[in-house]
DSSP file (Angstrom, degrees, kcal/mol; ACC not computed):
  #  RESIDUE AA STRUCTURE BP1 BP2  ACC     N-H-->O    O-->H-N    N-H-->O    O-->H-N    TCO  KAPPA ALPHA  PHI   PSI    X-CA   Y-CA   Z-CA
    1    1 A X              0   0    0      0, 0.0    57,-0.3     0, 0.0    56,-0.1   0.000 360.0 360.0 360.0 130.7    4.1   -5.4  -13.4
    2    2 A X  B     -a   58   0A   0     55,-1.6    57,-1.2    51,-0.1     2,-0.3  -0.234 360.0-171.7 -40.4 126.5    0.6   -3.6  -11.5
    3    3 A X        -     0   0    0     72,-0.2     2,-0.0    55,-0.1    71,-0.0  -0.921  27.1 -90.7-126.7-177.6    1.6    0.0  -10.4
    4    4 A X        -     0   0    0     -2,-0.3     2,-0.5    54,-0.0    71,-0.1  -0.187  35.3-154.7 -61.2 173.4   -0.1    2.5   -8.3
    5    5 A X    >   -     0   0    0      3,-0.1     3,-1.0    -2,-0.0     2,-0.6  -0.993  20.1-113.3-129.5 143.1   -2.2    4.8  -10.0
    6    6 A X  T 3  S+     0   0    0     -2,-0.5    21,-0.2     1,-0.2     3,-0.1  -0.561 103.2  19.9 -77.7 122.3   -3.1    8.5   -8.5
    7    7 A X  T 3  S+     0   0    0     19,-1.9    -1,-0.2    -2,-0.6     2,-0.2   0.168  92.8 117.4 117.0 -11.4   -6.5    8.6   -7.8
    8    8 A X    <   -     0   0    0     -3,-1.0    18,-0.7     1,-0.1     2,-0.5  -0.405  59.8-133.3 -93.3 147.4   -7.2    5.2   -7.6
    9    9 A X  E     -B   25   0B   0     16,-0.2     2,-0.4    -2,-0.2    16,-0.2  -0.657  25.7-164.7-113.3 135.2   -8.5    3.6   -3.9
   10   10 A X  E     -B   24   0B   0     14,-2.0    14,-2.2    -2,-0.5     2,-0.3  -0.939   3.6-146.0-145.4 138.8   -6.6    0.3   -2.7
   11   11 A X  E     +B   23   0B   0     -2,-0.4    12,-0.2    12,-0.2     2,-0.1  -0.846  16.6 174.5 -88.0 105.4   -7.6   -2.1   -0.2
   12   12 A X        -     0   0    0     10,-2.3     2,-0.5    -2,-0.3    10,-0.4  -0.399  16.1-139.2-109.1-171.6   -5.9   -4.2    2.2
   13   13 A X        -     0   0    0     59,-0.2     8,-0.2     8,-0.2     5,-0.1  -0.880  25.6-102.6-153.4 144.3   -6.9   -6.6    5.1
   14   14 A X        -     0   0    0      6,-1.5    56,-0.1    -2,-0.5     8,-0.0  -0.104  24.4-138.5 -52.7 150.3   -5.7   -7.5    8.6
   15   15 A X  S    S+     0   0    0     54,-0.5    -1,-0.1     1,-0.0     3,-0.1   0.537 109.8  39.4 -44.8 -47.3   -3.7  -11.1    8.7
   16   16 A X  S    S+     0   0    0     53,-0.2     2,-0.3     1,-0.2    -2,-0.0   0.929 121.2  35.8 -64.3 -51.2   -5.8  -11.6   11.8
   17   17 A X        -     0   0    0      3,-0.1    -3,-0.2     1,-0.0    -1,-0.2  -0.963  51.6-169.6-122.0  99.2   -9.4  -10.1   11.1
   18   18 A X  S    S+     0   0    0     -2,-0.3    -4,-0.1     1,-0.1    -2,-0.0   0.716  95.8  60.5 -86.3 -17.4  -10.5  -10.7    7.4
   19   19 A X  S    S+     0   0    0     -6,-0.1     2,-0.2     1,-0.1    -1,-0.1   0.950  92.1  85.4-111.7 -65.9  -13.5   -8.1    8.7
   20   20 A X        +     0   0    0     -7,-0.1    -6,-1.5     1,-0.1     2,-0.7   0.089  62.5 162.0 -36.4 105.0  -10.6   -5.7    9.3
   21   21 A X        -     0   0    0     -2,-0.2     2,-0.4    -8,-0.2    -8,-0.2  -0.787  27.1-147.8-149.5 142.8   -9.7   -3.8    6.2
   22   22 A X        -     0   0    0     -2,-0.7   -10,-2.3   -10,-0.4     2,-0.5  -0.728  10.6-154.2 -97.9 148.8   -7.8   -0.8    5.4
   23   23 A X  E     +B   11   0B   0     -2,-0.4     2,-0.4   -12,-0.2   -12,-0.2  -0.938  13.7 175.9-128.8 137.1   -8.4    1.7    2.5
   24   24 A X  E     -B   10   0B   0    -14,-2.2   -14,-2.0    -2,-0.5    14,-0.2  -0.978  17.8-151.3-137.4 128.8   -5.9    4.4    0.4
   25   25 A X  E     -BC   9  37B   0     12,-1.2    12,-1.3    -2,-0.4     2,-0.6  -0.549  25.8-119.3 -83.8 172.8   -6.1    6.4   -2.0
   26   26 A X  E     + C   0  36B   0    -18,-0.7   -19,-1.9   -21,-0.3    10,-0.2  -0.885  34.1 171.5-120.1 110.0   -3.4    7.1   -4.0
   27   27 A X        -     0   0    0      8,-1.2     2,-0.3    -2,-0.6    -1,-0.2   0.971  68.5 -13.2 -98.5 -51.9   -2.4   11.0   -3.9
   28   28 A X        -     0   0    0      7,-0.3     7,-2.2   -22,-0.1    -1,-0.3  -0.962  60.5-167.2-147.2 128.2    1.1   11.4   -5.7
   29   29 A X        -     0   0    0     -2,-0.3     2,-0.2     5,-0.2     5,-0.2  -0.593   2.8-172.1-121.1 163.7    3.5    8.6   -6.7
   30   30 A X        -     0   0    0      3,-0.3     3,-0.5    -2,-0.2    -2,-0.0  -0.905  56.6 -78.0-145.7 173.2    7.2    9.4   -7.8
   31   31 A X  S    S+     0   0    0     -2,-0.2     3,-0.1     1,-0.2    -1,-0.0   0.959 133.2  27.7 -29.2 -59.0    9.4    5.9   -9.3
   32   32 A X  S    S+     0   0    0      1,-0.2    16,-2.3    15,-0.1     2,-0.3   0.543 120.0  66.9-103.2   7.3   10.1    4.4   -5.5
   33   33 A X  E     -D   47   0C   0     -3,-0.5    -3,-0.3    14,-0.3     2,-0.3  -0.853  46.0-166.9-174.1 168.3    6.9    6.0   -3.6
   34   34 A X  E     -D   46   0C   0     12,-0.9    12,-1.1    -2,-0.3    -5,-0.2  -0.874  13.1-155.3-121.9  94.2    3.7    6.4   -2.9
   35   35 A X  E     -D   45   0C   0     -7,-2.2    -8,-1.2    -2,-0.3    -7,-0.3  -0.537  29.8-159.6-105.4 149.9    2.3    9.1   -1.0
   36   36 A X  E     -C   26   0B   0      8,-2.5     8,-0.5   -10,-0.2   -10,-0.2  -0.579  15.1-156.0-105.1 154.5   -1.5    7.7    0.7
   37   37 A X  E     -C   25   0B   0    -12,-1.3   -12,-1.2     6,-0.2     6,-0.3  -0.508  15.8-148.3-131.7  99.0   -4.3    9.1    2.0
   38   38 A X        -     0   0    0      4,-1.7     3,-0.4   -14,-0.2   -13,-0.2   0.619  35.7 -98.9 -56.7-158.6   -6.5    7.3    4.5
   39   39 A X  S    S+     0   0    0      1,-0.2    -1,-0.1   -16,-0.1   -15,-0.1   0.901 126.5  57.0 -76.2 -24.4  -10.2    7.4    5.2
   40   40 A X  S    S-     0   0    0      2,-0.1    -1,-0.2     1,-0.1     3,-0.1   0.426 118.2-112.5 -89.8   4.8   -9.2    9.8    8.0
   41   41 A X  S    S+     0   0    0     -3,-0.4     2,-0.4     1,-0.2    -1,-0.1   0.772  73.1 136.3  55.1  50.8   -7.5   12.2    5.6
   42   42 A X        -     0   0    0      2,-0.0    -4,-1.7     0, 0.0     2,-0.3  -0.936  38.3-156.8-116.3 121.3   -3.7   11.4    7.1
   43   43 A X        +     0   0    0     -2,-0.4     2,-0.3    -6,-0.3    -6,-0.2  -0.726  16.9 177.3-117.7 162.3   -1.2   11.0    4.5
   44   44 A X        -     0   0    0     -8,-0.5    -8,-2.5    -2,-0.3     2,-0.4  -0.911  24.3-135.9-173.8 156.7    2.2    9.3    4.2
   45   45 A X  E     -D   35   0C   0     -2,-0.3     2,-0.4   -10,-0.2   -10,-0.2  -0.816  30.0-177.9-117.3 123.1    4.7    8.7    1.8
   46   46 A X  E     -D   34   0C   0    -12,-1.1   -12,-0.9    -2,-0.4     2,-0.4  -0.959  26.3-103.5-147.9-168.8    6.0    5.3    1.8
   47   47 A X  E     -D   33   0C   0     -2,-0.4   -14,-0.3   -14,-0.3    15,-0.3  -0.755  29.8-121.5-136.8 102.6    8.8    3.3   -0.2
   48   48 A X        -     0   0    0    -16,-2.3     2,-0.7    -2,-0.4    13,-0.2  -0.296  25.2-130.9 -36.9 130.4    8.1    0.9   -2.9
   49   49 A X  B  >  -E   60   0D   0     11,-1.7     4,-1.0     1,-0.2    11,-0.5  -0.838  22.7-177.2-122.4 121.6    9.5   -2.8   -2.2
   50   50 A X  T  4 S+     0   0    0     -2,-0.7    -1,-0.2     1,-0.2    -2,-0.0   0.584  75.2  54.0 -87.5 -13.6   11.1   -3.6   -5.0
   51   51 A X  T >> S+     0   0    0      2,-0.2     4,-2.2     1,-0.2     3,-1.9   0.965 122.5  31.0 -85.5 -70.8   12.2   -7.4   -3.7
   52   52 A X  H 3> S+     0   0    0      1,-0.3     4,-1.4     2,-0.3     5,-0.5   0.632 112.7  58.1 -77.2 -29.8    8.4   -8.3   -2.9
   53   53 A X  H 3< S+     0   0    0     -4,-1.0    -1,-0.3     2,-0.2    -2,-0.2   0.486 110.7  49.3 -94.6   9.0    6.6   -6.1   -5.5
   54   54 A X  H <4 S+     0   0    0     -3,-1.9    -2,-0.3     3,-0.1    -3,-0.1   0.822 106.2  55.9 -87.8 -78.9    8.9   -8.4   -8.0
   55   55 A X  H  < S+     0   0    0     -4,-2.2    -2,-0.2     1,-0.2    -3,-0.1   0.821 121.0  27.0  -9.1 -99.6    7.7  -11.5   -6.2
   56   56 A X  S  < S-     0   0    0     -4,-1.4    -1,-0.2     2,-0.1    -3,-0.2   0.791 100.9-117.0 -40.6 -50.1    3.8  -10.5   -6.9
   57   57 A X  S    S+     0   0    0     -5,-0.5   -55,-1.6     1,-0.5     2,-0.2   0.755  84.7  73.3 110.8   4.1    3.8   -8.8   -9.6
   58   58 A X  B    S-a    2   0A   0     -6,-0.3     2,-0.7   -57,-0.3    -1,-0.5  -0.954  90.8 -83.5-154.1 150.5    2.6   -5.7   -8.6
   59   59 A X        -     0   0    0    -57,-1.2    16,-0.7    -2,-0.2     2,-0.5  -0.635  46.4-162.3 -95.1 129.7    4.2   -3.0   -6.6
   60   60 A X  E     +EF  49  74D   0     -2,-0.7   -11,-1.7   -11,-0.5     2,-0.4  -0.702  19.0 153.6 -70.2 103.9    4.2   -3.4   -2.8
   61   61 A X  E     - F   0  73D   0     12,-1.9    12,-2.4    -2,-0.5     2,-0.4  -0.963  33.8-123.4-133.8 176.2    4.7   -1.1    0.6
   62   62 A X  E     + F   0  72D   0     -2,-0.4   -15,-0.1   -15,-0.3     4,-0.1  -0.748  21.5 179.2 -94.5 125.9    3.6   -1.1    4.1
   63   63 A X  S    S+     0   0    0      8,-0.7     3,-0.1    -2,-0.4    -1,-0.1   0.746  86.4  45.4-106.0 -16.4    1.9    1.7    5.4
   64   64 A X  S    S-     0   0    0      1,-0.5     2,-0.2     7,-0.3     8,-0.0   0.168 123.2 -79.2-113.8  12.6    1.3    0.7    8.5
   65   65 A X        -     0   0    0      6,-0.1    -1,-0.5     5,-0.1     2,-0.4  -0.378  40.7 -88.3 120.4 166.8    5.2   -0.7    9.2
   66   66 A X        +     0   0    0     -2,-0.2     2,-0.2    -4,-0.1     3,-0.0  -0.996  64.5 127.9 -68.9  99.9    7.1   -3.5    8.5
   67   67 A X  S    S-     0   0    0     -2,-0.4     3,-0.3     0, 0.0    -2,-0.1  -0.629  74.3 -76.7-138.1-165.7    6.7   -6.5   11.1
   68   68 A X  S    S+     0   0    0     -2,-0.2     0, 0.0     1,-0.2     0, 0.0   0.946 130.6  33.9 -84.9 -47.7    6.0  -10.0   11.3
   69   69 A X  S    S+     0   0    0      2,-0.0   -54,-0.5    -3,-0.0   -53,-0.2   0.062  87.5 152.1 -22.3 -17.6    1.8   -9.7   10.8
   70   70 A X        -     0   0    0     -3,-0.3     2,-0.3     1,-0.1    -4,-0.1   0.057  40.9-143.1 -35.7 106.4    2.5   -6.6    8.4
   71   71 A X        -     0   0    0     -6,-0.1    -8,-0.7   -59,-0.1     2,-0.4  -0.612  15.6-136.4-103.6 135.0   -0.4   -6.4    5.9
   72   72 A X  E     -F   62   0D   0     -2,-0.3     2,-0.4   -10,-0.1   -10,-0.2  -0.631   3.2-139.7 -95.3 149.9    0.9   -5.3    2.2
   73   73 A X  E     -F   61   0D   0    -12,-2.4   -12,-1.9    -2,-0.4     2,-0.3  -0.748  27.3-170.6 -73.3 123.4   -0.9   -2.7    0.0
   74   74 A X  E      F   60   0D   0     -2,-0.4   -14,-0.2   -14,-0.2   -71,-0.1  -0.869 360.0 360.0-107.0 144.1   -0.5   -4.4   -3.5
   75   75 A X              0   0    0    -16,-0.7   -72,-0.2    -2,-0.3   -15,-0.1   0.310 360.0 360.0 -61.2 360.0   -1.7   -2.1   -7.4
């Protein structure tokens, strides 16, 4: 399985907007999460999902929530 890596920048993109697209680096990981940093320097910690990052093949969270449109950050 893909994990994060610290230092490493990852890219996601709107469901809606392919021209939307979000960027994180990866500041400090522990086993089940993954603290972010955005372009804007605003950081957050969020929760590996272990069901979905199984699925893929790579580990998955939300940064921006969990909803129906949700786009996931994949390693």
């Amino acid at each position: 399985m893909k994990k994060f890596e610290i230092g490493k920048t990852y890219n996601m993109r709107s469901a809606c907007d392919s021209a939307c697209i979000w960027s994180y680096k990866v500041t400090k990981r522990t086993a089940q999460t993954v603290t972010l940093e955005d372009e804007n320097g605003k950081t957050m910690t969020c929760r590996i999902n272990n069901q979905i990052s199984a699925w893929n093949n790579a580990e998955t969270v939300h940064p921006l929530g969990r909803y129906s449109m949700a786009p996931a950050l994949r390693a």
